[in-house]
N, C-alpha and C positions, 0 to 999 in steps of 0.2 A: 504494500500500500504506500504508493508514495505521493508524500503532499507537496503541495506546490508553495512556495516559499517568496514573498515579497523582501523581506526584510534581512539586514546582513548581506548587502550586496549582493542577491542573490545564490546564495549558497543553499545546499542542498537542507532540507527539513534535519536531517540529524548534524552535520556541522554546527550549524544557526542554534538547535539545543544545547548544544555541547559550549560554545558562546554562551548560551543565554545562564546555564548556570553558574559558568567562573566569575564571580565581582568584577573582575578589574574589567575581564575583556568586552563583559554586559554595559559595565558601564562608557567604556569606550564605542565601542560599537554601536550601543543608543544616541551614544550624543551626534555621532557623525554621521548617523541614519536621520534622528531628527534634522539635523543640520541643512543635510540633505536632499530635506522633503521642505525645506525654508521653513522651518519651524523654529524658529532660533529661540525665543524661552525656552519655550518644552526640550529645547536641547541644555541648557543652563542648569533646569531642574536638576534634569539629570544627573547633573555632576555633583549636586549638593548634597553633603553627606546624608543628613536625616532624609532628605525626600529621596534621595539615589539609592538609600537602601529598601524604604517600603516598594517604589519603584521597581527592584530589582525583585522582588517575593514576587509581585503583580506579574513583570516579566516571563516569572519561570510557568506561574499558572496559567497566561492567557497564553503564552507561544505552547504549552502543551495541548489544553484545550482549543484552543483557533488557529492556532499554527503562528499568528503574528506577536510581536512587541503589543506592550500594553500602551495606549496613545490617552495619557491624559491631557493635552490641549490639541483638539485636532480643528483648531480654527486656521 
């Protein structure tokens, strides 16, 4: 079953996990995905520590369950 993967430049659904659980590279990786997507708060968030961490929990649940990053400002 393989899913189809926005996020993390592209990489394949089990890579992009494999990202999305390590901190450092979740956190790099989001910010330069938001960046990206011209999101530039929501990429900021990201990197602040108390929001970068519940951010990162959300991360690991919504990319298992929906296959993406979790987008909290998607304006």
């Amino acid at each position: 079953m393989a899913k189809s993967n926005k996020d993390y430049f592209n990489l394949s659904w089990l890579v992009s996990l494999i990202l999305c659980i390590i901190p450092i590279t979740n956190w790099i990786c989001g910010f330069v995905t938001r960046f990206k997507e011209g999101k530039i708060v929501a990429g900021i968030i990201r990197v602040l520590p108390f929001f970068g961490f519940i951010i990162w929990i959300l991360d690991i649940i919504f990319f298992i369950m929906k296959g993406e990053i979790f987008r909290l400002l998607n304006i």
